[in-house]
N, C-alpha and C positions, 0 to 999 in steps of 0.2 A: 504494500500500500504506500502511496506517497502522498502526500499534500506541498501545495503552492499557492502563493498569493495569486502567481503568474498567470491566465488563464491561459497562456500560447503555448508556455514551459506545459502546461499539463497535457496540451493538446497536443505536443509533441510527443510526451510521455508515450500516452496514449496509441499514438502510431505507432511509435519503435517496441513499445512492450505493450498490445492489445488484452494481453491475457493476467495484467495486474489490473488493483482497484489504484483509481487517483482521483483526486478530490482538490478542485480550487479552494481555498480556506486560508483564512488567516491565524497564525500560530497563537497569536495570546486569546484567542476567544477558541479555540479549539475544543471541540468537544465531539469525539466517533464513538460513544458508546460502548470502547470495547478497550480491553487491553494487550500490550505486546511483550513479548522478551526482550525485544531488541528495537532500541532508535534509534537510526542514524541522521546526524541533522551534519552535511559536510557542505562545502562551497561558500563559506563565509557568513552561513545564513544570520547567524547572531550579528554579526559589525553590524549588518544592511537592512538590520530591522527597525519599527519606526522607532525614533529614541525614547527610550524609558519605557520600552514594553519588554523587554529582555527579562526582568527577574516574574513577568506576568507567562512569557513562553514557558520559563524552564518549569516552572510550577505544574504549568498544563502540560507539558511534555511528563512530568513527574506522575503526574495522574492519570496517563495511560500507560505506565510500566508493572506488569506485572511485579506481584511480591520480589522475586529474585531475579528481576528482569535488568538489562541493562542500557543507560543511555550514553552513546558515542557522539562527541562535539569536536570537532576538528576549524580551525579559525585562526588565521592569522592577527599575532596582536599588534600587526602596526596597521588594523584595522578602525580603530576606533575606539575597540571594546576591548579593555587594558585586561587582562590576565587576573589581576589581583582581587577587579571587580567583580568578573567571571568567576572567580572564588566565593565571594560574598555571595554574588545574586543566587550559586547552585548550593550553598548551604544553607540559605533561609529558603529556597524550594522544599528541605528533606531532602536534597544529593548531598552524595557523600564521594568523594575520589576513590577510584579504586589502582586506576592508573594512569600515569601519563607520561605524554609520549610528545616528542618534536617535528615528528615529519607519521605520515601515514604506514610509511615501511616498518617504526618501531624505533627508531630511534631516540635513546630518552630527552628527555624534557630537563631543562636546566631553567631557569628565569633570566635568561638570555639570550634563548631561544627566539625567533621572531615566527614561530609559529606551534599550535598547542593541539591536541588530540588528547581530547580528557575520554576516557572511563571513567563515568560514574553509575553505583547503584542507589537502589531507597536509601534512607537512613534506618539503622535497627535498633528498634529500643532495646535500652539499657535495664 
């Protein structure tokens, strides 16, 4: 399943992969009635969203992860959306880091990095 604000980007989807669901929709009002193991949000989507809806995404990104499911965010921080804050905003969602990484290949992650691929899951009570 994918969602986009885009409606071209979906209709392109759409064509190249007929046999997935895709859904134009915007991230911080997100709501598909269901849950996933796995979310991938890659392509910078957090920088290039509207300002100060980023900690309203992750939340709703949060709320369709299954219990032990996981969310994958990959973003360049010389995008706008600093690292640190991207910290902040996915720890007052209930994310919790599980790993991170500086390029997609795996490479780790240092805070000097100019690029970040977080794993993160729910947060587990204590």
């Amino acid at each position: 399943m994918g969602v986009d604000a885009d409606a071209e980007l979906i209709a392109a989807a759409q064509h190249d992969h007929p046999t997935s669901r895709w859904q134009t929709g915007d991230l911080s009002t997100l709501e598909l009635a269901r849950t996933f193991e796995l979310i991938v949000c890659t392509g910078n989507v957090l920088p290039f969203l509207a300002p100060g809806t980023a900690p309203e995404v992750l939340r709703r990104l949060h709320a369709h992860l299954m219990p032990d499911g996981r969310l994958v965010v990959g973003f360049g921080s010389d995008r706008g959306y600093a690292v640190d804050t991207f910290f902040a905003d996915a720890d007052a969602a209930g994310l919790e880091r599980q790993s991170l990484f500086s390029t997609w290949d795996l490479r780790p992650w240092e805070p000097t990095s100019s690029f970040l691929v977080a794993v993160l899951a729910r947060k587990h009570a204590v």
